[in-house]
VEXDREN-2710 file (C-alpha; in Angstrom, 1 decimal):
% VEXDREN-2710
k/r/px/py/pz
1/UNK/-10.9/-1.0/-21.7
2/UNK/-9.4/-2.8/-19.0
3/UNK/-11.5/-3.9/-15.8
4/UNK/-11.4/-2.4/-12.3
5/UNK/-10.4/-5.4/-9.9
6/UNK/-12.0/-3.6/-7.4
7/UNK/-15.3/-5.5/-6.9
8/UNK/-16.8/-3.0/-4.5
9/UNK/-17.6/-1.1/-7.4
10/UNK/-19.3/-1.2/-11.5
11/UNK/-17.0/-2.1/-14.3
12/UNK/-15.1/0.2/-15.2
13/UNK/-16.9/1.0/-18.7
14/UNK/-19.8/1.8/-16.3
15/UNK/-17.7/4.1/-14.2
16/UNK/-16.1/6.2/-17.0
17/UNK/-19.9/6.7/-18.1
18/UNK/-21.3/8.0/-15.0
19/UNK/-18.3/10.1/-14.6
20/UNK/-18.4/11.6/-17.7
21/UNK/-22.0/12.4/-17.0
22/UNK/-21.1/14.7/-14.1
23/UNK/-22.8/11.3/-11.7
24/UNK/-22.2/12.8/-8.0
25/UNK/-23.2/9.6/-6.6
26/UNK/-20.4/7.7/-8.6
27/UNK/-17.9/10.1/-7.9
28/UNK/-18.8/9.4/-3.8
29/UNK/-18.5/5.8/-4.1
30/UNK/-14.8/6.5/-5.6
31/UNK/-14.1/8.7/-2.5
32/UNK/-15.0/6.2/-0.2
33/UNK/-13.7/3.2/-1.6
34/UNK/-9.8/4.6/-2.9
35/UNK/-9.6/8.1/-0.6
36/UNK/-8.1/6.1/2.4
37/UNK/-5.8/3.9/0.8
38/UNK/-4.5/7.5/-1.8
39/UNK/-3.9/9.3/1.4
40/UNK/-1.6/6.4/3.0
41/UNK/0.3/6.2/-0.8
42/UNK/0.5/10.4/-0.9
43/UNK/2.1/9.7/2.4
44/UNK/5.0/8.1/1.0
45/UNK/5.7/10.9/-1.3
46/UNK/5.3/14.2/1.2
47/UNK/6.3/14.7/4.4
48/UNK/3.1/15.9/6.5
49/UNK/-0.6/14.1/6.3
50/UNK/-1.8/18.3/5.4
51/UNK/0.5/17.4/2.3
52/UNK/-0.8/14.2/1.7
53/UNK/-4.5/15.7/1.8
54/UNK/-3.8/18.3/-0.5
55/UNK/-2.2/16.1/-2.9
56/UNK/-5.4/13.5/-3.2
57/UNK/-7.5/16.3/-3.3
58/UNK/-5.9/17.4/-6.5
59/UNK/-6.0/14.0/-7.3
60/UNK/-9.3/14.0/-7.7
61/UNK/-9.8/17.6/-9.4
62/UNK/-7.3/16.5/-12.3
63/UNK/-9.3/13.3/-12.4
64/UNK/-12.4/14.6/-13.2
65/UNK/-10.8/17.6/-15.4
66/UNK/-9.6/14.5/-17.7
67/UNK/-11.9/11.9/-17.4
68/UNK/-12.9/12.7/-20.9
69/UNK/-9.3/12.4/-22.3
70/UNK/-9.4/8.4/-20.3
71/UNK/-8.6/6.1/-23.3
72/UNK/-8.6/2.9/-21.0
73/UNK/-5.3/1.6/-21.4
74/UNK/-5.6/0.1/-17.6
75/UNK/-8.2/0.3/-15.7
76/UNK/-9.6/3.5/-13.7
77/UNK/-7.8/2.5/-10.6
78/UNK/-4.6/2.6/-11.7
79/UNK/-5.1/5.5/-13.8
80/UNK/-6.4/7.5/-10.6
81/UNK/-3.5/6.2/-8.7
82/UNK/-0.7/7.3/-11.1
83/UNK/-2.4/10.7/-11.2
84/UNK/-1.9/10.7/-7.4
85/UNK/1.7/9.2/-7.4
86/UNK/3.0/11.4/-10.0
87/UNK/1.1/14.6/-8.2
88/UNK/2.9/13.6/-4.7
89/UNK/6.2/13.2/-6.6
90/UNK/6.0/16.5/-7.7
91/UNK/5.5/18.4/-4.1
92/UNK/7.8/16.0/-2.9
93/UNK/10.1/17.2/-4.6
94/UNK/9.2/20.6/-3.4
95/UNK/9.9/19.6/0.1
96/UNK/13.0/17.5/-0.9
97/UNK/12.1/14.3/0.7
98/UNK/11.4/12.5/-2.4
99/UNK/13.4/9.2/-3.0
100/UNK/14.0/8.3/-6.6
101/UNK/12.2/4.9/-7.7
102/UNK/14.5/3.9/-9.5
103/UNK/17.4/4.0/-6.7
104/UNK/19.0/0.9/-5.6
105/UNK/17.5/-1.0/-2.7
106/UNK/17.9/0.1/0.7
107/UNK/20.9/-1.7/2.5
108/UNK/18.9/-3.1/5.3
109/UNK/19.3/-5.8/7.9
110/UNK/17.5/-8.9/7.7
111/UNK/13.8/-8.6/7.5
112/UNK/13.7/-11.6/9.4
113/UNK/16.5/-13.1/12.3
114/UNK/18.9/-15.8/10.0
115/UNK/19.2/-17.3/13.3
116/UNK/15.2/-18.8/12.7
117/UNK/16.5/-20.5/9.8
118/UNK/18.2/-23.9/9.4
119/UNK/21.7/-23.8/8.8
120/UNK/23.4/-25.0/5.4
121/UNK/24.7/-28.4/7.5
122/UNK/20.1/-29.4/8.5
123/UNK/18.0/-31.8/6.9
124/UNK/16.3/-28.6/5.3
125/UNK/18.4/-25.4/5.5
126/UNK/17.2/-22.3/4.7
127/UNK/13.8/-23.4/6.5
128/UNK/11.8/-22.5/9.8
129/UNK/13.9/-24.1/12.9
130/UNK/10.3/-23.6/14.2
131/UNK/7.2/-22.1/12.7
132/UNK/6.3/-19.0/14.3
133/UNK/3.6/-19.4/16.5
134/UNK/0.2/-18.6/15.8
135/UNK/-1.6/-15.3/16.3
136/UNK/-4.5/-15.2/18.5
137/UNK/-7.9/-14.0/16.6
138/UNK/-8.4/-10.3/18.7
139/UNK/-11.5/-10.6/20.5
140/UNK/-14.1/-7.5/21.5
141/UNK/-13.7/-4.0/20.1
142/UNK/-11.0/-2.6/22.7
143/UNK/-8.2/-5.2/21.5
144/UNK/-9.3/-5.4/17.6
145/UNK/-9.2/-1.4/17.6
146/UNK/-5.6/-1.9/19.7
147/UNK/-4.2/-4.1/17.0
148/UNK/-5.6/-2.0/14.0
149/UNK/-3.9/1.0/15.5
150/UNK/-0.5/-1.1/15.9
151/UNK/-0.9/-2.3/12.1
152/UNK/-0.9/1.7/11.3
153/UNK/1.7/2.9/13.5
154/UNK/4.0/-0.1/11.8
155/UNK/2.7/0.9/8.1
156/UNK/3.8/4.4/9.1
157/UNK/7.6/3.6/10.4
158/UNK/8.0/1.9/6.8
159/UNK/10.1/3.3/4.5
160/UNK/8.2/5.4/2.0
161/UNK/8.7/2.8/-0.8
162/UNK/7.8/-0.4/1.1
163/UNK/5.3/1.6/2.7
164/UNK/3.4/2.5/-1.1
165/UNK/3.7/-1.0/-1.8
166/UNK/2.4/-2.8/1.1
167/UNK/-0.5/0.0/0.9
168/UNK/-1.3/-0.9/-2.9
169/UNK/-1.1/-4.8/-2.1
170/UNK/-2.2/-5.4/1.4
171/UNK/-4.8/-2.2/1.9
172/UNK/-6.2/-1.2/-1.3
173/UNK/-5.5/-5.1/-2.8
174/UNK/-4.4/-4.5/-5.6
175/UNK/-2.7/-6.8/-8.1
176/UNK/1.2/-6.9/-8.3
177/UNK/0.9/-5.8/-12.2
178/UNK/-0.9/-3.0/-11.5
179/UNK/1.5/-2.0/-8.5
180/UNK/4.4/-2.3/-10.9
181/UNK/2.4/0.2/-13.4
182/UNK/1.3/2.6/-10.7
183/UNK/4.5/2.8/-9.1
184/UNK/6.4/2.2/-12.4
185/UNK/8.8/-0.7/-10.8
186/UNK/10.0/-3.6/-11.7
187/UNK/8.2/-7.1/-11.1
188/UNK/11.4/-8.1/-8.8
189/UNK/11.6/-4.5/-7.2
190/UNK/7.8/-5.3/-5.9
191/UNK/8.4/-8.3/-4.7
192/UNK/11.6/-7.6/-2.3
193/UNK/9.6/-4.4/-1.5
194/UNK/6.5/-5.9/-0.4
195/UNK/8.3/-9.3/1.6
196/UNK/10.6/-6.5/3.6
197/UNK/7.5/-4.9/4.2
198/UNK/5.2/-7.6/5.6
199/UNK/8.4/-9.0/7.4
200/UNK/8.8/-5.6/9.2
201/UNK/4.9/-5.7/10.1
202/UNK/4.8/-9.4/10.9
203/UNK/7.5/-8.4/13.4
204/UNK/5.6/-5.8/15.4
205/UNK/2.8/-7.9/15.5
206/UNK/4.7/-11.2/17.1
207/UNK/5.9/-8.9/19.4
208/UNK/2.6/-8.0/20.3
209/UNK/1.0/-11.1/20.7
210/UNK/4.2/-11.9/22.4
211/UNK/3.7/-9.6/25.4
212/UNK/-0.3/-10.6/25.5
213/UNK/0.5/-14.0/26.1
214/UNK/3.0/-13.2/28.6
215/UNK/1.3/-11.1/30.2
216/UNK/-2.3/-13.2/30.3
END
């Protein structure tokens, strides 16, 4: 059986066992470690956060309607999570908003301004021209709580795939194998998926800090 690499929680054989032994308190620690980061990847899937909801809430009723048919071909993370993508697939679907996996990348604009880079004719091209600049560490609640709520609002403007991976990688860490099984991708499709992502992030957030230093 393949390991959790969730450390917040027992190894997975210990897991399966509690579950299987109708364990309330285990079945808690599941919803509070994986419930936020499901509802973000439902999200990607449906169009309103009611769908979303709905769609980890059966997540979790088919999960423990087949825990005893778990054979531990991965680990119980990413079993729970392709119960979840697949369940969000199928009422997207419903509410026609779904975008095929497998489609071709977006056609996008740079994730990043060519203009940053050295040209072919540098000493380095294809490097920074100049590093961007350091964030400040947010200090006191008010301007943490500000910047957590601008890392949301950008998570939500992603597109729906860039949006599940970042979410998989960057929220609910996990490992770029098990986002490739969860989301059934390719190792290459992750990759561009998750750098356009972060990219699209990183650029809210310099423009942020940006403004605060302008304006202190």
């Amino acid at each position: 059986m393949k390991s959790s690499t969730d450390g917040r929680l027992p190894p997975d054989d210990v897991v399966v066992a509690a579950l299987r032994a109708g364990d309330e308190a285990m079945f808690a620690a599941l919803l509070d470690t994986w419930s936020r980061g499901m509802l973000w990847l439902a999200r990607s899937h449906v169009s309103t956060n009611d769908s979303a909801e709905e769609v980890v809430q059966d997540t979790w009723l088919a999960v423990i309607k087949g825990i005893d048919d778990f054979e531990g071909r991965s680990s119980v993370k990413t079993w729970v999570y392709r119960i979840l993508v697949n369940t969000a697939k199928k009422r997207g679907m419903r509410e026609n908003r779904t975008i095929p996996w497998s489609s071709a990348f977006e056609q996008e604009s740079p994730t990043v301004d060519p203009a940053r880079f050295q040209d072919a004719d540098d000493p380095c091209p294809g490097h920074w021209k100049n590093f961007p600049a350091a964030w400040p560490t947010p200090e006191g609640e008010v301007l943490a709580s500000e910047v957590r709520g601008l890392i949301a609002a950008a998570l939500a403007e992603l597109p729906p795939r860039q949006r599940a991976v970042i979410t998989l990688r960057d929220v609910e860490g996990c490992a770029s194998e098990e986002v490739c099984e969860i989301l059934e991708i390719s190792a290459a499709n992750q990759r561009v998926l998750l750098h356009r992502a972060r990219a699209s992030v990183r650029g809210r957030l310099e423009d942020y800090f940006e403004t605060a230093r302008r304006s202190a």
